[in-house]
TIVO-747783 format. One line per 8 residues: number of its first residue (from 1); their letters; for each residue x, y, z of N, C-alpha, C. Coordinates in nm, 2 decimals. Example, Ala and Ser with C-alpha at 12.3 -4.5 7.8 and 13.67 -1.06 7.14 Angstrom:
1	AS	1.32/-0.57/0.78/1.23/-0.45/0.78/1.32/-0.33/0.78  1.28/-0.22/0.71/1.37/-0.11/0.71/1.29/0.00/0.79 $
// end
This chain:
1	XXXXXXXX	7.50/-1.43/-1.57/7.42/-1.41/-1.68/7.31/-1.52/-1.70  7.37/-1.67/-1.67/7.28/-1.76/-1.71/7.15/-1.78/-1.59  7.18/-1.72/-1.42/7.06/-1.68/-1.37/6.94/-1.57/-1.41  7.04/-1.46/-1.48/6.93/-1.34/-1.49/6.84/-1.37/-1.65  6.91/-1.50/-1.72/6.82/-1.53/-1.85/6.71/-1.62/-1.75  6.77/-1.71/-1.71/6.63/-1.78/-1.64/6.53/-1.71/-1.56  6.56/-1.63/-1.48/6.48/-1.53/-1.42/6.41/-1.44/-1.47  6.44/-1.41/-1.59/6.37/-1.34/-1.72/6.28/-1.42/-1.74 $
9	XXXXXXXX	6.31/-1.56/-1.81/6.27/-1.66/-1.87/6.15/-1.72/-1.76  6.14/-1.70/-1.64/6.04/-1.75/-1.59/5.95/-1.63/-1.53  5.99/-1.51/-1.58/5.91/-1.35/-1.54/5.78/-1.40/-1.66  5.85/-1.49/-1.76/5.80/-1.41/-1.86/5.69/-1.54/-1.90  5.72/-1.64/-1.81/5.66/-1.79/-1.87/5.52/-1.72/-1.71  5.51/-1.68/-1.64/5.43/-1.64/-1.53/5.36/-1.55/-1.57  5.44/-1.43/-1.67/5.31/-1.29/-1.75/5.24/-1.39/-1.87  5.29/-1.50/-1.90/5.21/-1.57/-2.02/5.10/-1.66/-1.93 $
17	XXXXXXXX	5.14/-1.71/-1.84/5.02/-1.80/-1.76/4.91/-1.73/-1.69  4.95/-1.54/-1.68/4.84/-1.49/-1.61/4.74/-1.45/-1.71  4.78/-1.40/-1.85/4.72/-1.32/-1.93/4.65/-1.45/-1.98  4.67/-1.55/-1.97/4.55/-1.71/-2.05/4.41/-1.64/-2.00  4.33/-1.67/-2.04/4.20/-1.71/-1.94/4.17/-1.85/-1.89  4.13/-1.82/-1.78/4.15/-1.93/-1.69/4.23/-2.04/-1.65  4.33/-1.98/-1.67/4.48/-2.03/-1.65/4.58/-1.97/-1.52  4.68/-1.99/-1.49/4.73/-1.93/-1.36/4.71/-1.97/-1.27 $
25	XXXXXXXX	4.80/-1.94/-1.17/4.76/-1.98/-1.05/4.72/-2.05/-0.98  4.71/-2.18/-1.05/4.68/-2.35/-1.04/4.49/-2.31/-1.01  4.44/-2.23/-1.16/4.31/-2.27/-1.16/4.24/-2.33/-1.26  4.36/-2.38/-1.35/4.29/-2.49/-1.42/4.24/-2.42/-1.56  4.14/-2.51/-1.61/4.10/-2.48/-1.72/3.94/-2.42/-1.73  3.96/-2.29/-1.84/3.81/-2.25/-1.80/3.72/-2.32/-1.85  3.59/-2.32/-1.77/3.44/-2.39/-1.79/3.37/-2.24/-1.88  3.29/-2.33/-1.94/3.18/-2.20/-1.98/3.04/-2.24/-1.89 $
33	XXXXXXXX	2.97/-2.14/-1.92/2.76/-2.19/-1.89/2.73/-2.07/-1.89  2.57/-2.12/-1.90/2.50/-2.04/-1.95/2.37/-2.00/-1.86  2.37/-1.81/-1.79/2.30/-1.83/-1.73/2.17/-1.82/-1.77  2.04/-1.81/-1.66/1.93/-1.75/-1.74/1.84/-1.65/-1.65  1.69/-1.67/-1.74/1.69/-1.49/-1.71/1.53/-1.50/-1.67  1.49/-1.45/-1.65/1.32/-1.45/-1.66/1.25/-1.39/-1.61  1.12/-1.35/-1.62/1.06/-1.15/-1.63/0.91/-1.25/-1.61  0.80/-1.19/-1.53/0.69/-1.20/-1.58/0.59/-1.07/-1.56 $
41	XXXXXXXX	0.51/-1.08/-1.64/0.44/-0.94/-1.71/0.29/-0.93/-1.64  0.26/-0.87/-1.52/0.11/-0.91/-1.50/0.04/-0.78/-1.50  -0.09/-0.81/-1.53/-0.18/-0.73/-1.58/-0.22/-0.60/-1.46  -0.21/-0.47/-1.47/-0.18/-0.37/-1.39/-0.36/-0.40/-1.29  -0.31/-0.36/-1.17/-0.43/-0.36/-1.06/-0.56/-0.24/-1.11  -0.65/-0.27/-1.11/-0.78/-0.16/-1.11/-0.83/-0.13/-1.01  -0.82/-0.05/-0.98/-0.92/0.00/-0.87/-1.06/0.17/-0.91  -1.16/0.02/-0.87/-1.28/0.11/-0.92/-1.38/0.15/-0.74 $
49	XXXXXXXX	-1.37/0.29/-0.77/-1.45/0.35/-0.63/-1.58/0.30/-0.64  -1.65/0.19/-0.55/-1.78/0.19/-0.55/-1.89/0.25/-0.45  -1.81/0.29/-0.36/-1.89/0.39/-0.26/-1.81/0.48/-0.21  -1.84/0.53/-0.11/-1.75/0.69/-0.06/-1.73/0.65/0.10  -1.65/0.64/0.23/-1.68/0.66/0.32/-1.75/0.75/0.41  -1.86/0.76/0.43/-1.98/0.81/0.50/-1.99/0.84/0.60  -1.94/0.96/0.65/-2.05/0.95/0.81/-2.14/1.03/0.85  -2.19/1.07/0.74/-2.36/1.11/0.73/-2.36/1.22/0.82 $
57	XXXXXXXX	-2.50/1.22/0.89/-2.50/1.41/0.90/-2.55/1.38/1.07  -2.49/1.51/1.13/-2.50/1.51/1.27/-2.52/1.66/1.32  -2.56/1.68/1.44/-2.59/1.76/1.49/-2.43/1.88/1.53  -2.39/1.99/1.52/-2.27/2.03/1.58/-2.28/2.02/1.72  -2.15/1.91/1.79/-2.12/1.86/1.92/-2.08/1.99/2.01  -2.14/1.99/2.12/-2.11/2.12/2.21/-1.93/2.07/2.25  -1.91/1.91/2.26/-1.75/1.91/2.31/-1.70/1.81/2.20  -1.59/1.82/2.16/-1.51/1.76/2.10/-1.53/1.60/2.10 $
65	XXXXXXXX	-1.56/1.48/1.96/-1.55/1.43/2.01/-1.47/1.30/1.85  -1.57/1.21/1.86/-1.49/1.12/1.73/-1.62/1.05/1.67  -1.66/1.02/1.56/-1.75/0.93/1.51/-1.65/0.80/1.41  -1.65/0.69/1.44/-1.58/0.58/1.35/-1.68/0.47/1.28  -1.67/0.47/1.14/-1.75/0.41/1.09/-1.66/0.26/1.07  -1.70/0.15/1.10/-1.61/0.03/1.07/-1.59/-0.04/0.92  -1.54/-0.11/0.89/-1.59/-0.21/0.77/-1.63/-0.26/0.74  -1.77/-0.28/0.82/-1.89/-0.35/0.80/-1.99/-0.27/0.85 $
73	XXXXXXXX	-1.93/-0.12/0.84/-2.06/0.00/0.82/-2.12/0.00/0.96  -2.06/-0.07/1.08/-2.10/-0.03/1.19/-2.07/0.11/1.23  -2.16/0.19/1.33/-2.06/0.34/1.37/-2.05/0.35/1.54  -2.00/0.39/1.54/-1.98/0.41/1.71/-1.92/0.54/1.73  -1.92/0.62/1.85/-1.91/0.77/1.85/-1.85/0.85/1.99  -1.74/0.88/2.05/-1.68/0.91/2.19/-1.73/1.06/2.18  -1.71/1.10/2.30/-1.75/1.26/2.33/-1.81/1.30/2.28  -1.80/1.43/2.27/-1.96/1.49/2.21/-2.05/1.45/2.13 $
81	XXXXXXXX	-2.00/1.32/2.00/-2.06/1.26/1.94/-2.09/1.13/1.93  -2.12/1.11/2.08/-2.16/0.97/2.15/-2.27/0.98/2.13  -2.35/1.08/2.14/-2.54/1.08/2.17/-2.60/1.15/2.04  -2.46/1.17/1.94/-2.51/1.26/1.85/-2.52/1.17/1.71  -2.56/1.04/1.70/-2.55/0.93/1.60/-2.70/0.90/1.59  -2.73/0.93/1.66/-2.94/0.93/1.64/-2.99/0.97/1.56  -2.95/1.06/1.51/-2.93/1.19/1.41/-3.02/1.08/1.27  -3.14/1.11/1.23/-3.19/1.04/1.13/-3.11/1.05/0.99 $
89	XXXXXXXX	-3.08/0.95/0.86/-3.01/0.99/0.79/-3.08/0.99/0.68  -3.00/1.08/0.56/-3.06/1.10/0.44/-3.02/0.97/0.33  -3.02/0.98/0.21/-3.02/0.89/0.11/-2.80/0.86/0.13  -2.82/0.76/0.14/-2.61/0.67/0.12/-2.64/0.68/0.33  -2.68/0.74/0.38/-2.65/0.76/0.52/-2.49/0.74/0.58  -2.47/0.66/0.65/-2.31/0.61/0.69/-2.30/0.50/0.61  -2.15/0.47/0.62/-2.11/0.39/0.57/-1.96/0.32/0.53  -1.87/0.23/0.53/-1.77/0.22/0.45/-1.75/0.24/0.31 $
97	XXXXXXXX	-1.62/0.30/0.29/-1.61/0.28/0.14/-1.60/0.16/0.13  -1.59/0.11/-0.02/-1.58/-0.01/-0.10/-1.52/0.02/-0.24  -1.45/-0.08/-0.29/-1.38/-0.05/-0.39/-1.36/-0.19/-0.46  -1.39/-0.21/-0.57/-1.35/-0.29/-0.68/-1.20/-0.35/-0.72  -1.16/-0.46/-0.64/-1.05/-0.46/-0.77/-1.02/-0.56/-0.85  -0.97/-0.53/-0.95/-0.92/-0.60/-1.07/-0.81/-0.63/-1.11  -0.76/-0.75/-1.11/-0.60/-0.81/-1.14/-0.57/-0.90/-1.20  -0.46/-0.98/-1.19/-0.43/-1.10/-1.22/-0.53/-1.18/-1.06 $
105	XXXXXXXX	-0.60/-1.31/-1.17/-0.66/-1.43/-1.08/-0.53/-1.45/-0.95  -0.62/-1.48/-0.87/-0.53/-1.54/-0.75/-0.44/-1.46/-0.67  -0.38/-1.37/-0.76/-0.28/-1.24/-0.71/-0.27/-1.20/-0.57  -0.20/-1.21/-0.50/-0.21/-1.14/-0.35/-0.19/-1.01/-0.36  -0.22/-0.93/-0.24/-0.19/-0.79/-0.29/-0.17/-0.77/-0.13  -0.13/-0.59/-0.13/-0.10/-0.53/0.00/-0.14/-0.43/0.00  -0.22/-0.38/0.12/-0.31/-0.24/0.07/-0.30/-0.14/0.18  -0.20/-0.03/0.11/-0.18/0.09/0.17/-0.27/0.17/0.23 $
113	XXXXXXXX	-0.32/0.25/0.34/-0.41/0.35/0.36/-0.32/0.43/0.45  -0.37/0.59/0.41/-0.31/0.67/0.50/-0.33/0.68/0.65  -0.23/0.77/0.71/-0.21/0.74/0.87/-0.35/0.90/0.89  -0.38/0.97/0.81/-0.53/1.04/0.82/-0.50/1.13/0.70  -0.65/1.21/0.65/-0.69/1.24/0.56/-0.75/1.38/0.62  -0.78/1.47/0.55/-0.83/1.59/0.56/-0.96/1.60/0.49  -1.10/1.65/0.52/-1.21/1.68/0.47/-1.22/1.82/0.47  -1.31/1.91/0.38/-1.31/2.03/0.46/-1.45/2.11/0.37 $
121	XXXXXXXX	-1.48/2.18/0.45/-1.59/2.27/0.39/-1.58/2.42/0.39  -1.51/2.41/0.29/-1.44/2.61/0.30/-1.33/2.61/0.35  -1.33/2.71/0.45/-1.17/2.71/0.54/-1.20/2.60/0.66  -1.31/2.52/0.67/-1.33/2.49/0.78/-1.30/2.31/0.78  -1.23/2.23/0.84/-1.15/2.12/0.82/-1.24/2.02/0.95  -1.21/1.91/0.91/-1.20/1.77/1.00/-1.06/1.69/0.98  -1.00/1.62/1.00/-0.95/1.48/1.00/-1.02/1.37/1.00  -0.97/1.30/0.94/-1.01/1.16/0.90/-0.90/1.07/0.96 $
129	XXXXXXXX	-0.92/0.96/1.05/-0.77/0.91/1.10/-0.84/0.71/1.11  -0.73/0.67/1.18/-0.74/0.51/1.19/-0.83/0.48/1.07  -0.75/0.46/0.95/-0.81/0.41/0.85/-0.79/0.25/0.87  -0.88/0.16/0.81/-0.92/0.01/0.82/-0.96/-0.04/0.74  -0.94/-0.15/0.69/-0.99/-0.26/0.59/-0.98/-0.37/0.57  -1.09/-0.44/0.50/-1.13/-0.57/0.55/-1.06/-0.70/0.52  -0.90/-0.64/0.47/-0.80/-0.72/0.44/-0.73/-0.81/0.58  -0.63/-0.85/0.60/-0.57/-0.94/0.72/-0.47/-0.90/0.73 $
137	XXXXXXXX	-0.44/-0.91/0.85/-0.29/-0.84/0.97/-0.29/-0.68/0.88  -0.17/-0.71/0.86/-0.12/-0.60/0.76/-0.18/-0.51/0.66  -0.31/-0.60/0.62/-0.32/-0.50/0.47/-0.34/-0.63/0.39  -0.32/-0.76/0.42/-0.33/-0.81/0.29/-0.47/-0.88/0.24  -0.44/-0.92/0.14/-0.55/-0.96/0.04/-0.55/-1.05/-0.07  -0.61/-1.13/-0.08/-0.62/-1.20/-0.24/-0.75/-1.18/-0.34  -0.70/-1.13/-0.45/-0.79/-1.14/-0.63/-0.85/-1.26/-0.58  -0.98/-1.30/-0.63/-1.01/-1.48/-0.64/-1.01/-1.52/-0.77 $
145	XXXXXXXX	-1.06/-1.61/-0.80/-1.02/-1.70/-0.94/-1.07/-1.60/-1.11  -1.12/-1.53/-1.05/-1.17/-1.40/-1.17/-1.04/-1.29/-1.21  -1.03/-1.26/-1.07/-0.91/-1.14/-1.04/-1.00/-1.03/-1.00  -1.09/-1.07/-0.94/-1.13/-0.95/-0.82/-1.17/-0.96/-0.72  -1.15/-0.88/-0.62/-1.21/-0.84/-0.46/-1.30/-0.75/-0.43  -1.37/-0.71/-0.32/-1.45/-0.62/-0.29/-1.32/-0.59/-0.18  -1.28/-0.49/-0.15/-1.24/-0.43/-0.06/-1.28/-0.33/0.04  -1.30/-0.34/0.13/-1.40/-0.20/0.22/-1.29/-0.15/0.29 $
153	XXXXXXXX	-1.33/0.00/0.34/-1.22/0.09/0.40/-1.34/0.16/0.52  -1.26/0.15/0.67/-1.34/0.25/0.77/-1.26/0.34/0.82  -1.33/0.43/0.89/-1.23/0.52/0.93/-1.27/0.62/1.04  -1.21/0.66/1.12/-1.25/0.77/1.26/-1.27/0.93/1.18  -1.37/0.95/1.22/-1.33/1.11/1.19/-1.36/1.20/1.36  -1.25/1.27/1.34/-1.28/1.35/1.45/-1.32/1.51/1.43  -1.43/1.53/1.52/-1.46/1.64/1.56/-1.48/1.73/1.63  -1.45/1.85/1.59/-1.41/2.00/1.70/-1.55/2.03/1.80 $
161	XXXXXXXX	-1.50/2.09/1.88/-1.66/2.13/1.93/-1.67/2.27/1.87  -1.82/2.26/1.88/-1.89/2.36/1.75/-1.84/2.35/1.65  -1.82/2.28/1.56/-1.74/2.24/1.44/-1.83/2.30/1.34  -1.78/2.39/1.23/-1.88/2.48/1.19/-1.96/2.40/1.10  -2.06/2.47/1.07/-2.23/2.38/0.93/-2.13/2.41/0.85  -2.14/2.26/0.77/-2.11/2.27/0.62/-2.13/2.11/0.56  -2.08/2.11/0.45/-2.10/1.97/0.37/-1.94/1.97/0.34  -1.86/1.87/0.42/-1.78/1.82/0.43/-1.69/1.72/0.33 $
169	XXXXXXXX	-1.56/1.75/0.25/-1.57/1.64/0.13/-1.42/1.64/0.15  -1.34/1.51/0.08/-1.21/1.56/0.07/-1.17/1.38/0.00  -1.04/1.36/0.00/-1.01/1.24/-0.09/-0.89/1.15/0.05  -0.89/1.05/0.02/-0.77/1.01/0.09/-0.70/0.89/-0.03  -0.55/0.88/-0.05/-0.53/0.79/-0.06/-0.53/0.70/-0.08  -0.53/0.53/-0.18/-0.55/0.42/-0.13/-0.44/0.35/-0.25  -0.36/0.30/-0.19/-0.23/0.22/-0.30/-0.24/0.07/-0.27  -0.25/-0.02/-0.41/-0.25/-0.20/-0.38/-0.13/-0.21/-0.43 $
177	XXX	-0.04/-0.29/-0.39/0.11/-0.35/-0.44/0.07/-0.47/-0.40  0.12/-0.55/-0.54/0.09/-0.70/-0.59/0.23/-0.78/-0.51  0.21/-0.87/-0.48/0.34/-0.93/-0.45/0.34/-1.04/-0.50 $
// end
């Protein structure tokens, strides 16, 4: 009898040392602290379109070929539309886009462009591909001490042979994520 009271008696002294807080189990006595927290709020990116990417007007190529306008509005042109860039141009002629942006001063950013884009004049289509811009490695970029950049975008377009007459238009894409 006098083992199964002690054996009680120390069931019961072990359910009192578990239920403590921070007690038991040889862990001592609890500490408190206090953690903390912190958020910062920055002012959403703008992006304002200041030009369109251009590649102006050309003759329809007897063979398939590519026209690429660079980021510094150079153009260069394979197959069919190697010899077909002579082509005199009207008012905006070729060109990169450019774009405005607006952020927090100093802000780095990372700038998304699609892997190609579609133009089209009726049922009749181009692609737009190897997009580019005048950011570093990857995409990136910094706002300067105002919170803005000029950003430029170039890009290949390819073309069908006999690719039908038309006026050619369409949108692509363009996402900045701040880091």
């Amino acid at each position: 009898m006098a083992d199964r009271a002690r054996l009680a008696g120390a069931g019961l002294a072990a359910m009192l040392l578990a239920a403590l807080p921070g007690q038991g189990h040889g862990q001592g006595l609890a500490a408190g602290a206090k953690g903390a927290a912190t958020a910062e709020v920055v002012a959403p990116t703008q992006i304002v379109p200041l030009s369109y990417l251009r590649f102006g007007s050309f003759a329809r190529p007897a063979s398939a070929g590519t026209e690429t306008v660079s980021v510094a509005s150079a153009v260069s042109g394979t197959g069919g539309m190697a010899a077909n860039l002579s082509m005199p141009q009207g008012t905006g002629g070729r060109g990169a886009a450019s774009f405005q942006l607006n952020g927090q001063p100093r802000r780095i950013y990372i700038v998304d462009l699609p892997a190609q884009a579609t133009i089209a004049s009726g049922s009749a289509t181009m692609t737009v591909s190897n997009f580019t811009s005048d950011t570093v490695g990857i995409g990136i970029g910094q706002l300067d001490a105002s919170g803005r950049d000029i950003l430029t975008v170039g890009g290949t377009l390819n073309v069908s042979a006999n690719q039908a007459a038309g006026d050619y238009s369409g949108t692509f894409p363009l996402t900045v994520y701040y880091l």
